[in-house]
N, CA, C and O atoms as a GROMACS GRO file, in nm:
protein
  348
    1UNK      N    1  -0.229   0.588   0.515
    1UNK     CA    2  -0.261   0.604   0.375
    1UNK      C    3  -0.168   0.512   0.296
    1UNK      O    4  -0.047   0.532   0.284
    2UNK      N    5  -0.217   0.437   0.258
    2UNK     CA    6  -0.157   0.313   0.127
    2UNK      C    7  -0.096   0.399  -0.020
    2UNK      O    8   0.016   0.384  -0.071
    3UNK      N    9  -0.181   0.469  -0.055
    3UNK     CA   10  -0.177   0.496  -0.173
    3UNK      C   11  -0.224   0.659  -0.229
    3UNK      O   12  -0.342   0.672  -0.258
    4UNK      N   13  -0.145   0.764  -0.242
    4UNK     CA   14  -0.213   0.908  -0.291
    4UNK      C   15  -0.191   0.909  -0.429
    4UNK      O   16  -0.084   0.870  -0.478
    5UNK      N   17  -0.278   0.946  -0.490
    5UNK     CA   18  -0.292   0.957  -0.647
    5UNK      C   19  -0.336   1.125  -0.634
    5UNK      O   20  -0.453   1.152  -0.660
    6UNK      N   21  -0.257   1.219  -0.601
    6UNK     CA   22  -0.343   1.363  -0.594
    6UNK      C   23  -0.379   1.447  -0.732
    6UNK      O   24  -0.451   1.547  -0.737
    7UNK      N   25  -0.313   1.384  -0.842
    7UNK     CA   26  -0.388   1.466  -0.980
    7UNK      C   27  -0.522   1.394  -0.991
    7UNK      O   28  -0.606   1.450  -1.061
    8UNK      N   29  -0.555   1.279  -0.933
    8UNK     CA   30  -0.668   1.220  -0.918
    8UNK      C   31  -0.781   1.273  -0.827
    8UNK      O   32  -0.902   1.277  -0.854
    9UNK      N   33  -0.696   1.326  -0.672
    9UNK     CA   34  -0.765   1.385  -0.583
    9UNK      C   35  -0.815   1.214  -0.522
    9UNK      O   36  -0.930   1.208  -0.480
   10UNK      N   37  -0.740   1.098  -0.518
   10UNK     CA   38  -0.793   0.998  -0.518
   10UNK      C   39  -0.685   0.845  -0.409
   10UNK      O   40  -0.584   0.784  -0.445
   11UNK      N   41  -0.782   0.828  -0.250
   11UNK     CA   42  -0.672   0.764  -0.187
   11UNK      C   43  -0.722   0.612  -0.229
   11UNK      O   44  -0.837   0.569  -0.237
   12UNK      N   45  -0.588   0.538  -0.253
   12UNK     CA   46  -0.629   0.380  -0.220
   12UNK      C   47  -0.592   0.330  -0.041
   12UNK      O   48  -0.492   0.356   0.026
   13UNK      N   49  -0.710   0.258  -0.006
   13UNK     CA   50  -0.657   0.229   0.088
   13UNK      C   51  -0.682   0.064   0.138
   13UNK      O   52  -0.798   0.026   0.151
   14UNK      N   53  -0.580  -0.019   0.162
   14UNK     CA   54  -0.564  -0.134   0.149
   14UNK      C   55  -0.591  -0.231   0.292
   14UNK      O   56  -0.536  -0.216   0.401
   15UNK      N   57  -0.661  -0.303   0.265
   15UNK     CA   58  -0.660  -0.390   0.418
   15UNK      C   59  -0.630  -0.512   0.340
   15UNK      O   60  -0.628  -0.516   0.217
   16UNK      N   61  -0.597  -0.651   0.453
   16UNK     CA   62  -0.575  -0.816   0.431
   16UNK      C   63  -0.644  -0.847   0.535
   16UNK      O   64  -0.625  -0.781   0.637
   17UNK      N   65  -0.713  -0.926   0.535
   17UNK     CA   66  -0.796  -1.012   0.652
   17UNK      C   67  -0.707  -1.094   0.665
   17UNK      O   68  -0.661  -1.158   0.570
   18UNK      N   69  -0.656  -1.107   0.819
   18UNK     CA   70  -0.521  -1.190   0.877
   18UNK      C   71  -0.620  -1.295   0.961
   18UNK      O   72  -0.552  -1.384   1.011
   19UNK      N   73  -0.733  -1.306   0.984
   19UNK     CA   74  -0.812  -1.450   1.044
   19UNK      C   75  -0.916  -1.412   1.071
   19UNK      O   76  -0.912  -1.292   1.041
   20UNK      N   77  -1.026  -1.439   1.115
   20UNK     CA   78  -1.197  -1.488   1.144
   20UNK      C   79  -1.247  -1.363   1.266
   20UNK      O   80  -1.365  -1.330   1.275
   21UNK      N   81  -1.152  -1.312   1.342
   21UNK     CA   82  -1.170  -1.208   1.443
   21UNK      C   83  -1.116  -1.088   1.342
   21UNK      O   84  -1.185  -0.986   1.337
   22UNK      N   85  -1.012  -1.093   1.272
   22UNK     CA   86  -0.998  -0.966   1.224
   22UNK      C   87  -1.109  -0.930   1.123
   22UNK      O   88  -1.152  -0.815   1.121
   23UNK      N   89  -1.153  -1.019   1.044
   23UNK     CA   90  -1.190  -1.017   0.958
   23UNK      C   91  -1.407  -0.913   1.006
   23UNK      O   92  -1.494  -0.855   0.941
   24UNK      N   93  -1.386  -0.949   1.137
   24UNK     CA   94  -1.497  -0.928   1.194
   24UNK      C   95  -1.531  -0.763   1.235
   24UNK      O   96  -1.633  -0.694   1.246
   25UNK      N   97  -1.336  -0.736   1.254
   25UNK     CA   98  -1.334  -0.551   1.277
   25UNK      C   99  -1.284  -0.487   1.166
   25UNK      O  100  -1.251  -0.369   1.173
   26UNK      N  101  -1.274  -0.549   1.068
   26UNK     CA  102  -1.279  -0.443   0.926
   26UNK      C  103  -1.334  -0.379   0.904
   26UNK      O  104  -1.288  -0.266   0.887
   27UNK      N  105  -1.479  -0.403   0.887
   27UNK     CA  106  -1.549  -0.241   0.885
   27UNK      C  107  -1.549  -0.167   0.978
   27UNK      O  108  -1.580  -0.050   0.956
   28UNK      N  109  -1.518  -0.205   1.106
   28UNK     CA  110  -1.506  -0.062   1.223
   28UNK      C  111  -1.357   0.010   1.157
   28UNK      O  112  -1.350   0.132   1.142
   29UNK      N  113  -1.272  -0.056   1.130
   29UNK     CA  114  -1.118  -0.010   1.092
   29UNK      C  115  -1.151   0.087   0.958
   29UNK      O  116  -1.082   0.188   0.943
   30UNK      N  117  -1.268   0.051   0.852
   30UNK     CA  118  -1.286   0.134   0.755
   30UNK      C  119  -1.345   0.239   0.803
   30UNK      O  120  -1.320   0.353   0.764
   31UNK      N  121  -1.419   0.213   0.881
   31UNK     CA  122  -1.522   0.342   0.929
   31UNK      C  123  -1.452   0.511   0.947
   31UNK      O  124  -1.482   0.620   0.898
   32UNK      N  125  -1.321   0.451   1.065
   32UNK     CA  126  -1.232   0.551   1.110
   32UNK      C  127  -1.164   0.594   1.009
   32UNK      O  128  -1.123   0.710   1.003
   33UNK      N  129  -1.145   0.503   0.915
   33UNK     CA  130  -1.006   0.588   0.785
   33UNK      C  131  -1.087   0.623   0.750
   33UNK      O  132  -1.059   0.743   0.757
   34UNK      N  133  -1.274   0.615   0.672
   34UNK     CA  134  -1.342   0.710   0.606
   34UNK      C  135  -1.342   0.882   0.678
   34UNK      O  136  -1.314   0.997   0.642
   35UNK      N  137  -1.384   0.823   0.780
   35UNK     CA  138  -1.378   0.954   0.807
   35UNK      C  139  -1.253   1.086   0.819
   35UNK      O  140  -1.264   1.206   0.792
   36UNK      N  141  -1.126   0.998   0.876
   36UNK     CA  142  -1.047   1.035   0.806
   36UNK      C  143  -0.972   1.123   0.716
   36UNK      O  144  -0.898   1.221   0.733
   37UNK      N  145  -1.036   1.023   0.563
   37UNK     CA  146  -1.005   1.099   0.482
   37UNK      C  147  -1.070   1.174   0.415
   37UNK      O  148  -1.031   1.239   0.318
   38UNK      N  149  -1.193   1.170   0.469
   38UNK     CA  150  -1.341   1.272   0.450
   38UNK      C  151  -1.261   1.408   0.462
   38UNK      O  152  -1.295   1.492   0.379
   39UNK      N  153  -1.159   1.446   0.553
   39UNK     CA  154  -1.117   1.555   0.578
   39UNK      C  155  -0.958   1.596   0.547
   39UNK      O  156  -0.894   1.696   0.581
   40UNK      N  157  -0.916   1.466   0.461
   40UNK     CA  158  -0.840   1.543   0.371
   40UNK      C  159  -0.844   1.619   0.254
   40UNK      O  160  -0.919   1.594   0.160
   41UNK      N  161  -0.741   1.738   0.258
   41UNK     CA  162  -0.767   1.812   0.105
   41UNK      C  163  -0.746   1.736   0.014
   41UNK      O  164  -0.835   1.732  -0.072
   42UNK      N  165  -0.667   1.675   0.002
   42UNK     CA  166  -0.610   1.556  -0.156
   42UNK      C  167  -0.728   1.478  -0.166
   42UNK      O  168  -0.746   1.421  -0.274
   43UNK      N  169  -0.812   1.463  -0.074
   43UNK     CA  170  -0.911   1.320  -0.140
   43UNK      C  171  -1.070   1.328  -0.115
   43UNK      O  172  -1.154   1.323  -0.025
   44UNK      N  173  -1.055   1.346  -0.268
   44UNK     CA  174  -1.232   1.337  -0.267
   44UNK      C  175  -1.290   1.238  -0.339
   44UNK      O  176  -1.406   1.239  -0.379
   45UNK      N  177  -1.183   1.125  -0.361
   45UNK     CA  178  -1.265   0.961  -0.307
   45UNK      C  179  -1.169   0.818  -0.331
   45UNK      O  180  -1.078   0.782  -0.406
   46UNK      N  181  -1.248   0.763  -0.220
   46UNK     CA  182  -1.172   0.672  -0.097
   46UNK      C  183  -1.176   0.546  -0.237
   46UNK      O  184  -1.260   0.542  -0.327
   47UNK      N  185  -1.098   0.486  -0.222
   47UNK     CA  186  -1.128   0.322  -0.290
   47UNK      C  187  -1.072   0.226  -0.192
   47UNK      O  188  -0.951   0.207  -0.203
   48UNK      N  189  -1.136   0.162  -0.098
   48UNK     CA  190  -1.102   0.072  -0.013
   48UNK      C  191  -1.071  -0.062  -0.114
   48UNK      O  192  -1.133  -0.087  -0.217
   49UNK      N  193  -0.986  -0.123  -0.069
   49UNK     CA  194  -0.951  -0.270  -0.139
   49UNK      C  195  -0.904  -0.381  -0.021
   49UNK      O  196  -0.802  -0.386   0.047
   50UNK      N  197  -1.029  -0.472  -0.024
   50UNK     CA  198  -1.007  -0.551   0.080
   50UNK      C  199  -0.980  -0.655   0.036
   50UNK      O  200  -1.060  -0.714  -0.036
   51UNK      N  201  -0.820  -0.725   0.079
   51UNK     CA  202  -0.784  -0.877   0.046
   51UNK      C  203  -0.871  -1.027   0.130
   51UNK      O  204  -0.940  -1.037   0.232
   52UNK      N  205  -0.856  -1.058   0.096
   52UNK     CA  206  -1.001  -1.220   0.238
   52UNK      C  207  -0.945  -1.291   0.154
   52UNK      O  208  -1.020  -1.306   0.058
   53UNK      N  209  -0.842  -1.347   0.141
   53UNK     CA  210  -0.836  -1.446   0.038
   53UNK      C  211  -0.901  -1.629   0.091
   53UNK      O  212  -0.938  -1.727   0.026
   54UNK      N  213  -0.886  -1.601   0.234
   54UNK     CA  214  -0.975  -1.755   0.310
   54UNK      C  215  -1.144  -1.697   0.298
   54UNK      O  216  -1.212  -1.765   0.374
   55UNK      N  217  -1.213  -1.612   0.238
   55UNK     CA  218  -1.344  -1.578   0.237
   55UNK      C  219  -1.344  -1.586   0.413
   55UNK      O  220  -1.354  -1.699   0.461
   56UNK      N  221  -1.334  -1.490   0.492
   56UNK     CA  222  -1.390  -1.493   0.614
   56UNK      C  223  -1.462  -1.383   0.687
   56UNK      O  224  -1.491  -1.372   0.806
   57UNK      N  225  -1.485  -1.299   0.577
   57UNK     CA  226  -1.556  -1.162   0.588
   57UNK      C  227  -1.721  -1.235   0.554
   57UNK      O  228  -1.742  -1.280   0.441
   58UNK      N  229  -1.815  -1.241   0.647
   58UNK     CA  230  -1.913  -1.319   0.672
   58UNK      C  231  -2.025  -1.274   0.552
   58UNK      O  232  -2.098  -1.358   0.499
   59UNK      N  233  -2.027  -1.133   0.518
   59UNK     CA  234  -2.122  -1.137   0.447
   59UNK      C  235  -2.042  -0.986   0.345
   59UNK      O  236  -2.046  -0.867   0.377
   60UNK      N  237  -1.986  -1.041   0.239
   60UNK     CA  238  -1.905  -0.919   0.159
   60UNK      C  239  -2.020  -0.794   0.130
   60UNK      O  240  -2.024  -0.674   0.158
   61UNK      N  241  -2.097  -0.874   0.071
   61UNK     CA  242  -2.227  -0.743  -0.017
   61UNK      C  243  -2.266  -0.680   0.098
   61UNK      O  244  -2.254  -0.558   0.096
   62UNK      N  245  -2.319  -0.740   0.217
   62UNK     CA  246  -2.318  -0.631   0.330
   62UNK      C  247  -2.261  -0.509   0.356
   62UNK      O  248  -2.304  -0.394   0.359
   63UNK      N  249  -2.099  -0.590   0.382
   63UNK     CA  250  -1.991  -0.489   0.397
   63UNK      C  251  -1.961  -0.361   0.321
   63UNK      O  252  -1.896  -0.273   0.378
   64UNK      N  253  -2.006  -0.343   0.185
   64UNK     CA  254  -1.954  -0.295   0.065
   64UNK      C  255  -2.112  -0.199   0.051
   64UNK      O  256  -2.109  -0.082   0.011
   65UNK      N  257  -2.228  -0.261   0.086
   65UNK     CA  258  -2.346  -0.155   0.083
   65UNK      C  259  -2.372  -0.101   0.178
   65UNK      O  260  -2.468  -0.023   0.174
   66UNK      N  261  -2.281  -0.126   0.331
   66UNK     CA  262  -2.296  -0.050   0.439
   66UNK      C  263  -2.197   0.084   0.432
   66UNK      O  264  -2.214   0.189   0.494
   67UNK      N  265  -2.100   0.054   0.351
   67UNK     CA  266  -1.990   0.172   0.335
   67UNK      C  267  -1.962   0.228   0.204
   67UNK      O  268  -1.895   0.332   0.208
   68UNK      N  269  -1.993   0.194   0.104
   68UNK     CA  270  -1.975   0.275  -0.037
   68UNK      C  271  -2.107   0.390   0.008
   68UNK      O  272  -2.193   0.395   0.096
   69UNK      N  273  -2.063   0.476  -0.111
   69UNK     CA  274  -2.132   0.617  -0.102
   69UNK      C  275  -2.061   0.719  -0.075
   69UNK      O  276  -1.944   0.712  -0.036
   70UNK      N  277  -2.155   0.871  -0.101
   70UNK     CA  278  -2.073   0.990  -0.040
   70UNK      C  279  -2.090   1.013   0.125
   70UNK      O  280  -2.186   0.980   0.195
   71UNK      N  281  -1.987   1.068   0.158
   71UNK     CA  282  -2.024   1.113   0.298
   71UNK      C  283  -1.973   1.302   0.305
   71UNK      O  284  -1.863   1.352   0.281
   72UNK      N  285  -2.077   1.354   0.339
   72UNK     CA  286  -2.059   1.502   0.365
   72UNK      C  287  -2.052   1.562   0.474
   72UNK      O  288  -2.139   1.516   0.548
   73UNK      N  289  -1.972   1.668   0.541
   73UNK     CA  290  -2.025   1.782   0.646
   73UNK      C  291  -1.935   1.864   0.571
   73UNK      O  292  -1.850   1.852   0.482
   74UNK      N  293  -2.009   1.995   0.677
   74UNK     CA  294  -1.901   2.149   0.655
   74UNK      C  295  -1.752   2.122   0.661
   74UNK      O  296  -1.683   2.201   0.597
   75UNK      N  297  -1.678   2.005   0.738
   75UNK     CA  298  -1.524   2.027   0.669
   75UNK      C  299  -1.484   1.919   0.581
   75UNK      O  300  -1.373   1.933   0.530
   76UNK      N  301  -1.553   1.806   0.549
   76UNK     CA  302  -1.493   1.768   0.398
   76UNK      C  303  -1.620   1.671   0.322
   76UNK      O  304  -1.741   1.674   0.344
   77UNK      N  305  -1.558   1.604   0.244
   77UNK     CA  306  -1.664   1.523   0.135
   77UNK      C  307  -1.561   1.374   0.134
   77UNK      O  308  -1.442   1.376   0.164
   78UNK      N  309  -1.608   1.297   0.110
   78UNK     CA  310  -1.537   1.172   0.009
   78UNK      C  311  -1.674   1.095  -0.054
   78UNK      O  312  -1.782   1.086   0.004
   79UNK      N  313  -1.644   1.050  -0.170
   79UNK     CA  314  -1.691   0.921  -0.239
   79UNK      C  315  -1.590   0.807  -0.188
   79UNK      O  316  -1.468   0.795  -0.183
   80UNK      N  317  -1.706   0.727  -0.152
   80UNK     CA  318  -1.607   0.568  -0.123
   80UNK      C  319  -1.661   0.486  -0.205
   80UNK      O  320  -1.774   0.505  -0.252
   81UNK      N  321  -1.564   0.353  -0.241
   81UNK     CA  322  -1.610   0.224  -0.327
   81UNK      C  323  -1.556   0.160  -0.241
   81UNK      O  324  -1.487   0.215  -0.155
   82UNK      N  325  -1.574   0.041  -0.245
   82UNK     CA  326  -1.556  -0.083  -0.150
   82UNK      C  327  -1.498  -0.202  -0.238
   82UNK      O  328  -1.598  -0.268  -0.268
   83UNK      N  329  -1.408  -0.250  -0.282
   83UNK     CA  330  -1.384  -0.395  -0.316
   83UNK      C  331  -1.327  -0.514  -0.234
   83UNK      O  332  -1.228  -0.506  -0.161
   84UNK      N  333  -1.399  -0.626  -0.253
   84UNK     CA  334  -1.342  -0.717  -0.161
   84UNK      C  335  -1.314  -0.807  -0.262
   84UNK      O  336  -1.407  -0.846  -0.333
   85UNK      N  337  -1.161  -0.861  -0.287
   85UNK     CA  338  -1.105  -0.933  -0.351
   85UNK      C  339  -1.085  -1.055  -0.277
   85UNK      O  340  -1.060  -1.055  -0.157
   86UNK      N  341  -1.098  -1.180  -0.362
   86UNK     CA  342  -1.088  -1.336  -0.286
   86UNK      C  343  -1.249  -1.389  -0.283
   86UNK      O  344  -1.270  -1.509  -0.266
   87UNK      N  345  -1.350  -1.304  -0.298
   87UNK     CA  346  -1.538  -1.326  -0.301
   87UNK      C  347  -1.580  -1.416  -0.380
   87UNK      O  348  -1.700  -1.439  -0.390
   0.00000   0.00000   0.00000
């Protein structure tokens, strides 16, 4: 966890694309912290902030409409947003 804002109820959580292979397992790496923090009490929603400052995240709007949204079960909730900074 990067960042707890809990009067917010609200985590930031920060990635940097370090080259062309990492940049390729970022969304598997988001996947696992969503869920995550789906099941923490403090957070009922995620703001991912992704640095790419070489643009090497192949297709951003992909990335960002495959993972924003709510996600629900019986033990938690989050809202996620997605930003990719450097686009």
């Amino acid at each position: 966890m990067d960042f707890l804002l809990p009067a917010y109820k609200l985590v930031l959580e920060t990635k940097r694309v370090r080259d062309k292979s990492h940049a390729s397992k970022i969304g598997d790496e988001l996947i696992i912290d969503i869920e995550h923090y789906r099941r923490h009490m403090n957070c009922e929603r995620l703001w991912c902030v992704i640095y790419d400052s070489s643009l090497l995240i192949p297709n951003p709007a992909g990335l960002i409409a495959d993972l924003e949204g709510s996600r629900s079960t019986p033990d938690g909730s989050v809202v996620v947003r997605v930003f990719v900074i450097g686009m």
